[in-house]
C-alpha atoms as an extended CHARMM CRD file, in Angstrom:
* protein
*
        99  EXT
         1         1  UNK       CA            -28.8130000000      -26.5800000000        2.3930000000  PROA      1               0.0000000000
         2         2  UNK       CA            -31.3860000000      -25.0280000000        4.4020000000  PROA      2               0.0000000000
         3         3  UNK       CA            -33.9300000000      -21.7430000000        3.5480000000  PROA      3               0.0000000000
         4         4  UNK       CA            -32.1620000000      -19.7070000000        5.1330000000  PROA      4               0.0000000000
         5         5  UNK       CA            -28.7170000000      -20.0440000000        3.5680000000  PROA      5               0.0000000000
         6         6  UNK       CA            -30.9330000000      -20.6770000000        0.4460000000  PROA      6               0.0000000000
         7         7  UNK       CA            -32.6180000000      -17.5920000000        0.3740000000  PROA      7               0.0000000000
         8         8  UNK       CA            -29.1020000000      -15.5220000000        1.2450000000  PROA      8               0.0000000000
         9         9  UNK       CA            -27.5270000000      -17.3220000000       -1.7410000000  PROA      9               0.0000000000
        10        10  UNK       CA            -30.1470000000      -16.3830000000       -4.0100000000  PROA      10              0.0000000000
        11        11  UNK       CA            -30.1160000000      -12.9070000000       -2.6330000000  PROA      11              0.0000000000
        12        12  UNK       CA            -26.4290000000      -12.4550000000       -3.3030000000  PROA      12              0.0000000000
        13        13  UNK       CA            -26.8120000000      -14.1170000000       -7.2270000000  PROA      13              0.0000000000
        14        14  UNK       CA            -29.6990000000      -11.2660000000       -7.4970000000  PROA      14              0.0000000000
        15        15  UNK       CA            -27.4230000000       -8.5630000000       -6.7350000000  PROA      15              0.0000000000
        16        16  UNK       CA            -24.2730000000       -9.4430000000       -8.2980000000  PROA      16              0.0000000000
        17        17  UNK       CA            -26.9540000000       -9.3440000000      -11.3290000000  PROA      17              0.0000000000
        18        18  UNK       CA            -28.4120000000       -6.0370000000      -10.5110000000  PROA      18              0.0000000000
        19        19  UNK       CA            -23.7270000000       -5.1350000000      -10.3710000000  PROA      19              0.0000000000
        20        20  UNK       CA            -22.8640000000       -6.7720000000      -13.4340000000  PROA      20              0.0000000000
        21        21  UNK       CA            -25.7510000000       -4.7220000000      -15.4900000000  PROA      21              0.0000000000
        22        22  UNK       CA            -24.9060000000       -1.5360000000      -13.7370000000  PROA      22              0.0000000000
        23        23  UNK       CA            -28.0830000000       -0.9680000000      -12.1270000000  PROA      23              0.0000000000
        24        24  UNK       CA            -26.4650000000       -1.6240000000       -8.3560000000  PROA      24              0.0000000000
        25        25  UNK       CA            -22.9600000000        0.0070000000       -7.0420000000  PROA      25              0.0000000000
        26        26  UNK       CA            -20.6240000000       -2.1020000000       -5.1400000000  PROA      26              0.0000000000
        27        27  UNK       CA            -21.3670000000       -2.2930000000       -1.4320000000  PROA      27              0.0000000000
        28        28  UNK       CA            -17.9980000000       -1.7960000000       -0.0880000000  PROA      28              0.0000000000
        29        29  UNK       CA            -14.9960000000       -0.2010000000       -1.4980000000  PROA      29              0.0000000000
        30        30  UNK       CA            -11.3060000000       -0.4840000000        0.1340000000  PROA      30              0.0000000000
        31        31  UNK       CA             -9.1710000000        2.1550000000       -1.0770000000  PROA      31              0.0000000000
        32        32  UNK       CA             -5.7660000000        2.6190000000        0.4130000000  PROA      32              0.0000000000
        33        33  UNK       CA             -3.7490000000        5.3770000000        0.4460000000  PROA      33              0.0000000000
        34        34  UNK       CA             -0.2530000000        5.9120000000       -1.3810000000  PROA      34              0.0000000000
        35        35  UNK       CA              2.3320000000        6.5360000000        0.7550000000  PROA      35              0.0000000000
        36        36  UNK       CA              3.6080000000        9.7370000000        0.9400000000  PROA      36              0.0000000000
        37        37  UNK       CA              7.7910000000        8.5070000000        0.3090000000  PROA      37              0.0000000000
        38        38  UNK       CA              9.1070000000       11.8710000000        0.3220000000  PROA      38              0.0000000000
        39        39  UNK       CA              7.9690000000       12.2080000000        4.2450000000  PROA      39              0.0000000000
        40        40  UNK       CA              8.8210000000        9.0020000000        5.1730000000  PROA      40              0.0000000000
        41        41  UNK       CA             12.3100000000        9.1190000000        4.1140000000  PROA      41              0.0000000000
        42        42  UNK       CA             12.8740000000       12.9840000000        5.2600000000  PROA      42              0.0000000000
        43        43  UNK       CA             11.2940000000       11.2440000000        8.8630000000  PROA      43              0.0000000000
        44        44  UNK       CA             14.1410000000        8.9050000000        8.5250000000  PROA      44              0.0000000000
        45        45  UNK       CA             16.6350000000       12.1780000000        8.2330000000  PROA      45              0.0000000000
        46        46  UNK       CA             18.2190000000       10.2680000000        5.1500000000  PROA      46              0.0000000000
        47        47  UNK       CA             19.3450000000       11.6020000000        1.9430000000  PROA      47              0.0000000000
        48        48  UNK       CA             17.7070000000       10.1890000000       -1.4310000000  PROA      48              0.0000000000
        49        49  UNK       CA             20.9670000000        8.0720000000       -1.4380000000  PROA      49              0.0000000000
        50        50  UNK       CA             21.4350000000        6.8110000000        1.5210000000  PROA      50              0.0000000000
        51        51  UNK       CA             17.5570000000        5.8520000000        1.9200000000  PROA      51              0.0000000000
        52        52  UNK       CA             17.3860000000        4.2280000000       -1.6170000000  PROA      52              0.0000000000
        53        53  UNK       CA             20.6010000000        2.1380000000       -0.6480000000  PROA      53              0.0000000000
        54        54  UNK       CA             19.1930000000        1.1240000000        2.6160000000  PROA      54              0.0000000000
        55        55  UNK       CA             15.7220000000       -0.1770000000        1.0940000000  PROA      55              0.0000000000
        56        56  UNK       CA             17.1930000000       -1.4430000000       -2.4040000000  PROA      56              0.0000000000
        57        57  UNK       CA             15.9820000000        0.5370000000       -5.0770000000  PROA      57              0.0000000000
        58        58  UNK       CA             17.6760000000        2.8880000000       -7.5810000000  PROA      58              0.0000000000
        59        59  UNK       CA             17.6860000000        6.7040000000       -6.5430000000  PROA      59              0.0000000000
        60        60  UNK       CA             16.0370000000        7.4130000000       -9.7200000000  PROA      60              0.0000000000
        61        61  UNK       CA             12.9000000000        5.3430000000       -8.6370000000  PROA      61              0.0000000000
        62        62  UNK       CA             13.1990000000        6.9350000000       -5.6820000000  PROA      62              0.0000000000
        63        63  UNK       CA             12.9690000000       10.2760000000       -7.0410000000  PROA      63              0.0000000000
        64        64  UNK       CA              9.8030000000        9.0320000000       -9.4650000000  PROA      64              0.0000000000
        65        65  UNK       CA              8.0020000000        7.3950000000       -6.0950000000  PROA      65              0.0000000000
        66        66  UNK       CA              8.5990000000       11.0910000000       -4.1960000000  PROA      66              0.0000000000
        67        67  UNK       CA              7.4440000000       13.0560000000       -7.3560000000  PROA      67              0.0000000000
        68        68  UNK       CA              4.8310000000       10.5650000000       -7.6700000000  PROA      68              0.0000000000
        69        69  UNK       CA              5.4200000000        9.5090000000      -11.3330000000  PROA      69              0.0000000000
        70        70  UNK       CA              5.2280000000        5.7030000000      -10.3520000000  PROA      70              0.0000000000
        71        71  UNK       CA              3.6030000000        4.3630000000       -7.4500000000  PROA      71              0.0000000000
        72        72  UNK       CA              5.5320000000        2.0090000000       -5.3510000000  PROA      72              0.0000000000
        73        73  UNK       CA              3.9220000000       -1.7090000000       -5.2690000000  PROA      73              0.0000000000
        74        74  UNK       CA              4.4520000000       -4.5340000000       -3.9520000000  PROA      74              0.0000000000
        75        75  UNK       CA              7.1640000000       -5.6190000000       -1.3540000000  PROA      75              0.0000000000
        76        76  UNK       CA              8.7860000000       -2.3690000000       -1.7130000000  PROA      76              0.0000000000
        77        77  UNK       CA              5.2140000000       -0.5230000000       -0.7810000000  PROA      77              0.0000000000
        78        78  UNK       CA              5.3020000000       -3.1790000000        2.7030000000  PROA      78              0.0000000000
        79        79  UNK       CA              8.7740000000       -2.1220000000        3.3340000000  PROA      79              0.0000000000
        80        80  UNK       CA              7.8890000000        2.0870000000        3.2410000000  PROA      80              0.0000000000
        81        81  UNK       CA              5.1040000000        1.1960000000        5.8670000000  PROA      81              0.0000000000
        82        82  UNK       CA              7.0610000000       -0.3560000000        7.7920000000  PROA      82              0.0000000000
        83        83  UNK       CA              9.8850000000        2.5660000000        7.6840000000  PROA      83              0.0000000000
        84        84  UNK       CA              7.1240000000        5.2300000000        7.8750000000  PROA      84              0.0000000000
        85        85  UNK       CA              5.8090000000        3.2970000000       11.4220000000  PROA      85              0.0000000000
        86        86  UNK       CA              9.0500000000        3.1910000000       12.9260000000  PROA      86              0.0000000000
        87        87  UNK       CA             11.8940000000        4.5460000000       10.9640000000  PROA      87              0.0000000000
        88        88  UNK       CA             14.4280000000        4.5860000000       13.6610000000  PROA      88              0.0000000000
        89        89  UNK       CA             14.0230000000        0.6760000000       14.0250000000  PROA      89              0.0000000000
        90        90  UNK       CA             13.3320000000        0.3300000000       10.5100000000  PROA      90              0.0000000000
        91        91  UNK       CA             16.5740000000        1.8530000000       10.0500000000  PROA      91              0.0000000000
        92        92  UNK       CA             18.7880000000       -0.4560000000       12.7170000000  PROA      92              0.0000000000
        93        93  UNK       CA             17.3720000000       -3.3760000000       11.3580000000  PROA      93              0.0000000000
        94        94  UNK       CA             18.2020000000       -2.4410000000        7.4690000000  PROA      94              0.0000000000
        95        95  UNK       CA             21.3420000000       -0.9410000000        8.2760000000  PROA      95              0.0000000000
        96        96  UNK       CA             22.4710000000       -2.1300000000       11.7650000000  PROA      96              0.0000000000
        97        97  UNK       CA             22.8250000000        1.0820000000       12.9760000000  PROA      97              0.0000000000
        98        98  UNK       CA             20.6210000000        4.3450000000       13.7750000000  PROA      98              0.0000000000
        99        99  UNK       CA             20.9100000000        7.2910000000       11.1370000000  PROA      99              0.0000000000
């Protein structure tokens, strides 16, 4: 290993340090948004129904995601930002057919 990489190591060990004993805040910090399910699916011109059927959830988690009781994670959170880029194509391709 050279001095250079080295010395960039040993920075980074120093810092974590200063982190892990509070005395340093994290450098960068992703935060990403919720999506916003009730205007996604009214963009889709769906009912609750109908959108819940078409993306394979229960109306009632649904109704939590849009009242924001429970945040949607995971697969289904990839599948809302995928309706909420395109929701006409989204739709076709879910359902075959436009709304």
């Amino acid at each position: 290993m050279d001095e250079q990489s080295f010395n960039e190591l040993l920075d980074s060990v120093h810092w974590m340090g200063c982190h892990m004993r509070g005395e340093a805040e994290a450098g960068r910090m992703t935060e990403i948004a919720d999506p916003d399910v009730k205007a996604i699916r009214e963009a889709t011109g769906l009912s609750q129904s109908r959108f819940a059927l078409m993306i394979g959830v229960k109306v009632k988690t649904l109704q939590n995601w849009e009242q924001k009781r429970v945040r949607p994670t995971g697969p289904a959170r990839a599948l809302l930002q995928i309706v909420a880029a395109e929701p006409q194509v989204a739709i076709r391709a879910l359902h075959g057919r436009a709304a």
